[in-house]
C-alpha positions as a Python dict, from the first residue, in 0.01 Angstrom:
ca = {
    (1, 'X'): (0, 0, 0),
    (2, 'X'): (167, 333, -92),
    (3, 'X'): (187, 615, 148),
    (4, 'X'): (-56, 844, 62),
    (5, 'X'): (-308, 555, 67),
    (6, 'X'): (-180, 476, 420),
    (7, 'X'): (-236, 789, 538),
    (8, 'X'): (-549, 813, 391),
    (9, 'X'): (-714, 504, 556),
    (10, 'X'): (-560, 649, 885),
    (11, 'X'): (-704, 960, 864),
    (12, 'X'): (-1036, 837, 730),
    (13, 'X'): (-1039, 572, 1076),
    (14, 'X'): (-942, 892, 1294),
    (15, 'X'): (-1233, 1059, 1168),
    (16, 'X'): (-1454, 828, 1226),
    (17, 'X'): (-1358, 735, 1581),
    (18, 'X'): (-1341, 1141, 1640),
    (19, 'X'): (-1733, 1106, 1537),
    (20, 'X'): (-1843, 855, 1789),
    (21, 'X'): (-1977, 1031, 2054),
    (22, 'X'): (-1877, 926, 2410),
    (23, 'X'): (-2118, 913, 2705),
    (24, 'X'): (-1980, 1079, 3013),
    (25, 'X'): (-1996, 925, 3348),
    (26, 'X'): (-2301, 1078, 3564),
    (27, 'X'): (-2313, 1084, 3968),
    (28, 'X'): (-2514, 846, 4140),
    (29, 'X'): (-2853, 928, 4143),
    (30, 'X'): (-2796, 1157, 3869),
    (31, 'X'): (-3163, 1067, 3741),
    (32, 'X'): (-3393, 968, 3998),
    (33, 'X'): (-3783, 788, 3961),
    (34, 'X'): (-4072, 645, 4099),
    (35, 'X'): (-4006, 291, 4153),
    (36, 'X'): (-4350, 204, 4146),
    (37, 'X'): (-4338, 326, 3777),
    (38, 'X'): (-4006, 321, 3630),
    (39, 'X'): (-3692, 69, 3694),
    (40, 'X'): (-3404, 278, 3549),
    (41, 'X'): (-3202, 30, 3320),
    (42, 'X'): (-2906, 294, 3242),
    (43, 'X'): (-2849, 688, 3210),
    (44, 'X'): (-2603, 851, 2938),
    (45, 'X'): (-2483, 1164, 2931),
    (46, 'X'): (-2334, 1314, 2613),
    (47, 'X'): (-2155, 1694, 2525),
    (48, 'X'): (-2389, 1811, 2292),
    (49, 'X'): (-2270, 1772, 1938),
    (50, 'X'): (-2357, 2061, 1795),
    (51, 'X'): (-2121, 2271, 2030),
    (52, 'X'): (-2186, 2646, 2030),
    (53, 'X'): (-2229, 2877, 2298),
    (54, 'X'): (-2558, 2704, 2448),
    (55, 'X'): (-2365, 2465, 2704),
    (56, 'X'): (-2617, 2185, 2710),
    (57, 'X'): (-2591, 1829, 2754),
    (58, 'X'): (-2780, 1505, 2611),
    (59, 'X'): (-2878, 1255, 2844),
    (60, 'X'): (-3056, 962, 2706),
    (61, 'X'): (-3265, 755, 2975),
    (62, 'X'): (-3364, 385, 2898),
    (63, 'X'): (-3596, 211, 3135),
    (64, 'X'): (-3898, 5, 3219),
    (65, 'X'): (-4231, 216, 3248),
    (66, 'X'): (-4508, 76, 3370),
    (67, 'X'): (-4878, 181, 3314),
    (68, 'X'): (-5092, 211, 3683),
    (69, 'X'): (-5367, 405, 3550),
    (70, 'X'): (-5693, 242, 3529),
    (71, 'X'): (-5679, 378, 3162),
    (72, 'X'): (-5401, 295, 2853),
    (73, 'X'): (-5206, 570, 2833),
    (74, 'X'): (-5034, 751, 2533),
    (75, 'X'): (-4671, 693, 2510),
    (76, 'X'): (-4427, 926, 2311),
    (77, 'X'): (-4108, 1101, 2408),
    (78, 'X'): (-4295, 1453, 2476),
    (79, 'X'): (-4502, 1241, 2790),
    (80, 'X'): (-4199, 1199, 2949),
    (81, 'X'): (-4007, 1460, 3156),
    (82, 'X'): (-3721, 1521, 3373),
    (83, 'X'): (-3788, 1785, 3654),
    (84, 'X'): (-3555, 1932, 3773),
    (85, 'X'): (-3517, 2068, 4143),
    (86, 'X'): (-3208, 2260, 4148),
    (87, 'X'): (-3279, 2467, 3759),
    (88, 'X'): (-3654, 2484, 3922),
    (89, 'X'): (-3743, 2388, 3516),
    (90, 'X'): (-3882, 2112, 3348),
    (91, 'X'): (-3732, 1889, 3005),
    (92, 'X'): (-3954, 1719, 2762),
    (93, 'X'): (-3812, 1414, 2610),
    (94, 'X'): (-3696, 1450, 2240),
    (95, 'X'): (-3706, 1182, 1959),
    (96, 'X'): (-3439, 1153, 1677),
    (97, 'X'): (-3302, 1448, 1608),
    (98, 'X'): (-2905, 1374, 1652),
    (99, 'X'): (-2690, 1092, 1686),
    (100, 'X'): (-2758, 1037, 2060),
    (101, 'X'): (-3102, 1062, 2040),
    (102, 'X'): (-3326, 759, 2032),
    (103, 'X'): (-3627, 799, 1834),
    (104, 'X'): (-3951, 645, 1955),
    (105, 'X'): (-4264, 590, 1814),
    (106, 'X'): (-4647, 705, 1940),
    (107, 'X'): (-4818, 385, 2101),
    (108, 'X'): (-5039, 353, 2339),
    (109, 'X'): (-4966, 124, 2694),
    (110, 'X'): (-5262, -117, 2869),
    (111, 'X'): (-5324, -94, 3214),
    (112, 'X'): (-5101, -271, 3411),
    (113, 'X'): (-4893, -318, 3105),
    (114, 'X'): (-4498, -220, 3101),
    (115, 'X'): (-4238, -121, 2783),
    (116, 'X'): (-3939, -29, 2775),
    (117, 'X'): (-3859, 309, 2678),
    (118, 'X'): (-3548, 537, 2558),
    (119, 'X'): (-3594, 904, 2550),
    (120, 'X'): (-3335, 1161, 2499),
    (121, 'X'): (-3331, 1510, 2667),
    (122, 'X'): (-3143, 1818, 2578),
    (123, 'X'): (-3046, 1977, 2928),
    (124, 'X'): (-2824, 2258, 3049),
    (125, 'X'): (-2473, 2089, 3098),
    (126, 'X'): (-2535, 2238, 3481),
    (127, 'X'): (-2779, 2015, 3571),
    (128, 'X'): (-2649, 1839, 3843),
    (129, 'X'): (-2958, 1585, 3861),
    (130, 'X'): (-3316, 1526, 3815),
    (131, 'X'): (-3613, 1316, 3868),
    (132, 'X'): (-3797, 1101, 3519),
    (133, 'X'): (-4172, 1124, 3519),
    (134, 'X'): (-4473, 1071, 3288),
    (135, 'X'): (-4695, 1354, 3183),
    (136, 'X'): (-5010, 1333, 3040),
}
């Protein structure tokens, strides 16, 4: 293989390794929950891609929620929501969109019934820690 091919591959693999984000650790009980609901399966916390002067953060919940309501209940990132106590603010969940962030599609959930979910969030990079919830 000649040199300039060489260097190409390596610079082509360097790129593409740069491009893979990397989830930074996050503090216990960095995202907190309702047990009765929710059993948290992990919590990832990405530098936002897009850079710029906004300073935010994704973090990408996946977990088990379960449906107590005596009625099904509409699932979709937007009914899910990290509050946060510290920011006093609130963060819909996102679908698609970037790299890091898991799309999900509109279904609806039984009574009683559980799925697992993954919902990204676009937060301030401050945000020490919050609590996942469902919204109706």
């Amino acid at each position: 293989m000649s040199r300039s091919r060489l260097a190409l591959v390596v610079a082509v693999c360097v790129a593409v390794a740069a491009c893979q984000l990397q989830s930074s650790p996050v503090p216990p009980n960095f995202i907190t929950t309702d047990p009765a609901a929710f059993t948290l399966a992990s919590v990832d916390r990405y530098n936002d891609p897009n850079g710029g002067a906004t300073d935010s953060a994704i973090v990408v919940v996946k977990a088990t929620y379960t449906n107590h309501e005596a009625n099904p209940e509409p699932i979709s990132p937007e009914h899910f929501v990290l509050l946060d106590p510290n920011l006093m603010t609130e963060y819909y969940g996102l679908s698609g969109g970037g790299i890091t962030i898991p799309s999900m599609p509109q279904t609806r959930l039984d009574p009683g019934k559980s799925m697992e979910i993954s919902v990204g969030f676009r937060v301030p990079a401050a945000m020490s820690g919050a609590r996942l919830a469902y919204h109706e």
